[in-house]
C-alpha positions as CSV (number, residue, x, y, z in Angstrom):
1,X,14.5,2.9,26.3
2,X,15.7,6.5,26.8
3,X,17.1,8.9,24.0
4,X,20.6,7.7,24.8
5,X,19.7,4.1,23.6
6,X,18.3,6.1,20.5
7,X,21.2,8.2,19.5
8,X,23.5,5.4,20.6
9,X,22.0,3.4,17.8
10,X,21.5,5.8,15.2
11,X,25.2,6.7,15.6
12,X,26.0,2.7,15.0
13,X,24.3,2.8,12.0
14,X,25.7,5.7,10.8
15,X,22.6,8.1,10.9
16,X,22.5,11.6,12.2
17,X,18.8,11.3,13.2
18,X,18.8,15.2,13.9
19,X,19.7,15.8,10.3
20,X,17.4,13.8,8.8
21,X,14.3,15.0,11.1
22,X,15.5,18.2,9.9
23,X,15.5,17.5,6.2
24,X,12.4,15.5,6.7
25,X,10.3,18.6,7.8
26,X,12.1,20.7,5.7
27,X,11.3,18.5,2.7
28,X,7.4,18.3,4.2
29,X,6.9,21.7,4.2
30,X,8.2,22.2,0.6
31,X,5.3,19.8,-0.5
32,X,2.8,20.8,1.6
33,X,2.9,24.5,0.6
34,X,2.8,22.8,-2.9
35,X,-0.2,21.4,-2.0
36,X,-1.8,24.4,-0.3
37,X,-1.0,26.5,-3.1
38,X,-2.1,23.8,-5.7
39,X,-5.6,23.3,-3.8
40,X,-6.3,26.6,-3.8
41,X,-5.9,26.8,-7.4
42,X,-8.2,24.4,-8.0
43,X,-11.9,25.8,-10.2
44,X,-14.2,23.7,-7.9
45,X,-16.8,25.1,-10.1
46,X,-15.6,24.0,-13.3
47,X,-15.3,20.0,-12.4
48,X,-12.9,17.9,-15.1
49,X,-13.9,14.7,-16.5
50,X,-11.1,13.2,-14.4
51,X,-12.8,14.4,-11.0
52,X,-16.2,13.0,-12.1
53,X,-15.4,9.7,-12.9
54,X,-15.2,8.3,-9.0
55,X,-18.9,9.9,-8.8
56,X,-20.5,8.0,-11.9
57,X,-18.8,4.7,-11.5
58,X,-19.5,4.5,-8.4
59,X,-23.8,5.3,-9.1
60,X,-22.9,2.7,-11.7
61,X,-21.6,0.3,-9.3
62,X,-24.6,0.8,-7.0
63,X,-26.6,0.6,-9.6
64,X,-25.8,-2.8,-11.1
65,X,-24.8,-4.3,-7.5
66,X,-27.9,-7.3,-6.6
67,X,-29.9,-6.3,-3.8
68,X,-30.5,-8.5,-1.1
69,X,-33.6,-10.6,-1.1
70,X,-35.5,-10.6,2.0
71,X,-34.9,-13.4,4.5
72,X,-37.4,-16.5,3.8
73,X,-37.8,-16.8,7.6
74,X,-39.1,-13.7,9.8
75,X,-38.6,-13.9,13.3
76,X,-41.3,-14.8,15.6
């Protein structure tokens, strides 16, 4: 299937795929400059309760998880 078979059926359904790749990566670079310039605002040495919590619940998890009991039979 060749670009032809592409366009042909984008036209059928009534999408101009060359718009919409268009306002896709238009639209992606928007957010990703958002996220650039939200990352670098970041304090990563003043950490929030929010970005903690993953951390301690997971040292909880470990924590309270039951550890395997060794194997009644050793190999030979």
């Amino acid at each position: 299937m060749g670009e032809s078979s592409q366009s042909a059926a984008s036209l059928h359904a009534g999408i101009d795929l060359s718009q919409f790749f268009q306002v896709f990566f238009e639209e992606a670079g928007e957010n990703l400059d958002n996220m650039e310039r939200m990352l670098l605002a970041l304090d990563v040495g003043a950490p929030t309760t929010r970005r903690s919590m993953p951390s301690s619940a997971a040292r909880t998890r470990s924590r309270a998880a039951p550890r395997p009991s060794a194997s009644p039979m050793s190999p030979s």
